[in-house]
N, C-alpha and C positions, 0 to 999 in steps of 0.2 A: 736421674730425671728420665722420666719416660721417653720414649722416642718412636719413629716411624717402622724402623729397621733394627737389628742387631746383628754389629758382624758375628760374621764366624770361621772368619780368617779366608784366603787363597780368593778373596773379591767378590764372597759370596755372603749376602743377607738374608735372615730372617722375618718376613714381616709380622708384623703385629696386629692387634684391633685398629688401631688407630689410621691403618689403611685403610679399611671398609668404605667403599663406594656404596652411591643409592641403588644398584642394579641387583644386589643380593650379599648373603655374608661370606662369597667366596672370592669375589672380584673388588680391585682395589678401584679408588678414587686416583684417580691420573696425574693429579697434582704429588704425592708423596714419590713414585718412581720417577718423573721429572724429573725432581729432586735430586733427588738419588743418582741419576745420570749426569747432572750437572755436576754434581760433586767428584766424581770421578774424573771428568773432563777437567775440570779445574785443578786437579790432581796429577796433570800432566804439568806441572810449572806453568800453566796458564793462568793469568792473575786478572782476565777478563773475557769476555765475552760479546761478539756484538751483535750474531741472529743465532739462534737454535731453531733445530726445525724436530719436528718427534713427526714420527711414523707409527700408527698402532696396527697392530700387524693383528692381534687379537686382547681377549683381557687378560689384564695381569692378574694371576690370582693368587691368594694373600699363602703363602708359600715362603720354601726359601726359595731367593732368584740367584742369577752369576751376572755380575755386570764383564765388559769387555770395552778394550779401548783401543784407538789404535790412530794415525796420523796419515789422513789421507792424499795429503796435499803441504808439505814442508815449505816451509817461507821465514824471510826476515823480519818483513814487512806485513804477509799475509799469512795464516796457516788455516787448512781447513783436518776437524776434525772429526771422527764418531766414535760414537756408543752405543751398548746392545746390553739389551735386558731380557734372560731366559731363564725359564724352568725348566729340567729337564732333557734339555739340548733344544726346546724351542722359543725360539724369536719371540716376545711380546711387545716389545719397543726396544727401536730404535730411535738413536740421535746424531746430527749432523750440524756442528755448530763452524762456526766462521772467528775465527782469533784477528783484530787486527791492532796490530802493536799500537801503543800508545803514543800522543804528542801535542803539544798546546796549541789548542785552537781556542784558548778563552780570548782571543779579541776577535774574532767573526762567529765565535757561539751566541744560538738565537734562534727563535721558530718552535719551540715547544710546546707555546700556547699555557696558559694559564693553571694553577693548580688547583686540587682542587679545595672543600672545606675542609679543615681538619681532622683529625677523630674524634677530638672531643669536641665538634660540634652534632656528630653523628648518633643516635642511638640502638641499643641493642636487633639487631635484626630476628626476626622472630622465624622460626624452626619450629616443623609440626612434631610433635611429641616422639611420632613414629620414626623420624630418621635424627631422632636424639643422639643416636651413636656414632662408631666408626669416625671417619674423618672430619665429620660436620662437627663431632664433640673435639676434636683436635686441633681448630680453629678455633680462635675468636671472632664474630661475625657484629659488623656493627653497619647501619644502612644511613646512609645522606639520603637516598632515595631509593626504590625500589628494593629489590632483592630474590629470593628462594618463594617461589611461592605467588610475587605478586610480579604478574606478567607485564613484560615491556622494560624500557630502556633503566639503567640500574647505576646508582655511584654508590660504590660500597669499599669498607676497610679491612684488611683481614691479618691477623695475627696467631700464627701458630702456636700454639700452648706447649709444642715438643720442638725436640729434633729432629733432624733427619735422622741420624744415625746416632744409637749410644756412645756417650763416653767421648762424642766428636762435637766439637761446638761448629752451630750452624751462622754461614755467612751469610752477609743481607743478599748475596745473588742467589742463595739458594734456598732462602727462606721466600724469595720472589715466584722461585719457580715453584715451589710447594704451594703455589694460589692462584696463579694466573690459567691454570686451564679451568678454572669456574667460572671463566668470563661468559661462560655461555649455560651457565645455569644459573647465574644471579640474573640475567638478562634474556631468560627463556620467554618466549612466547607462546608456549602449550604449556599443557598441566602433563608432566614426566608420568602419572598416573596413568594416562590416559592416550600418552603419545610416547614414541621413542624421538630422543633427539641427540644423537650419538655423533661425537666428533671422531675424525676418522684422521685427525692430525692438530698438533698445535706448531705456531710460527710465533716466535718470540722473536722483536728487533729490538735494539737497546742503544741508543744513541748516547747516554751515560750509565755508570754502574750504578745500584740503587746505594743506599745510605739508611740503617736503623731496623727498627722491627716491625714496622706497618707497611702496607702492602695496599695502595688504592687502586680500583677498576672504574673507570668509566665505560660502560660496555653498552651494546646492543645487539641484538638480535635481528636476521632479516633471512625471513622464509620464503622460498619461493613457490609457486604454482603445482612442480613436478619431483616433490618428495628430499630436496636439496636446501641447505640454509647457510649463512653464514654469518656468524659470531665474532663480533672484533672488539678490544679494548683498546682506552688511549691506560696506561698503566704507570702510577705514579707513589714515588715515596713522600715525607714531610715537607722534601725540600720541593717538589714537583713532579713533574712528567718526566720520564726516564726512557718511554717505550713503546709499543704497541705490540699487539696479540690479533691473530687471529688463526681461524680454525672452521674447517668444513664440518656441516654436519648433514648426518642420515638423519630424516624425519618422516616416521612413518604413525599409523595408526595401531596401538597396541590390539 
């Protein structure tokens, strides 16, 4: 089965097409090394997750990368951790996630808010011919409302058609994170054409793990006066809301 990545042993991957961002054929889409970082983290015996925060330090480019791990903050109760994603000895993402142990709070869980329509109430979201490829063809893209292209507030489903990684079956947390940094391109409010609107970090909280293979955003976009915007999801699976996202963005005029 096709996939994002191929290892090549010593924690180091290969990307593939399937990364391609809309910025050019050399730089990845931010959602597949996410991924990728989450996986790893997860790879420490950690069987959840409750914020990620990613750092873009520069682009990732469709390369082989070295991921890095490492335990910054040891706990029973709480641990904090990060990851580092390089080519070459340099930094393109970093990650700094928060573990906190498990425990039943199903009799005061509550406050999520509504989920939203299904996917199969959803239909195909429409993709201009020209950014056919790369990552957007490595998604399944399906619109309740808005989406790529058509500016303003967005509920949309997304389904990865790969892995993360060959040969590794990918988890619902990590097929989450290979889609939630497009909360702020399904929910653009410039034409990418035309403007730059470049997130310069994602903030993932997760108040439960998700569940399955779909992937909802309710997102919107909010621009400000002096070149600065900020992009946020409520993010949910079949069962509901699991989360929220957000993420700072550069907008300027191309």
């Amino acid at each position: 089965m096709p996939a994002f990545y191929e290892p090549l042993g010593d924690n180091v991957f290969r990307s593939t097409e399937h990364t391609v961002g809309p910025w050019g054929p050399d730089s990845q889409h931010l959602g597949p090394p996410s991924a990728l970082l989450v996986r790893s983290l997860l790879a420490m015996n950690t069987p959840s997750l409750s914020r990620v925060t990613f750092e873009v330090l520069g682009p990732v480019p469709v390369a082989d990368l070295t991921v890095s791990t490492s335990v910054e903050r040891p706990g029973r109760s709480v641990e904090l951790l990060s990851a580092t994603l390089a080519h070459e000895g340099r930094v393109a993402l970093t990650a700094r996630a928060w573990h906190i142990v498990g425990s039943d709070t199903t009799a005061v869980a509550g406050g999520s808010g509504a989920p939203l329509a299904p996917p199969e109430d959803a239909v195909p979201m429409e993709i201009p011919d020209h950014w056919s490829g790369g990552y957007l063809a490595a998604v399944e893209w399906l619109s309740l409302s808005g989406g790529i292209f058509t500016p303003g507030d967005a509920q949309v489903w997304a389904r990865p058609r790969v892995d993360v990684v060959e040969g590794s079956e990918t988890s619902p947390l990590e097929r989450l994170f290979s889609v939630v940094d497009s909360a702020s391109g399904v929910s653009s409010r410039v034409d990418i054409r035309k403007w730059y609107a470049i997130n310069t970090d994602l903030t993932v909280h997760l108040h439960r793990q998700p569940v399955g293979d779909w992937v909802g955003m309710d997102a919107r976009t909010t621009i400000g006066p002096g070149g600065v915007g900020i992009a946020t999801s409520v993010v949910h699976d079949v069962e509901g809301p699991v989360g929220t996202t957000a993420q700072a963005l550069f907008v300027r005029e191309r």
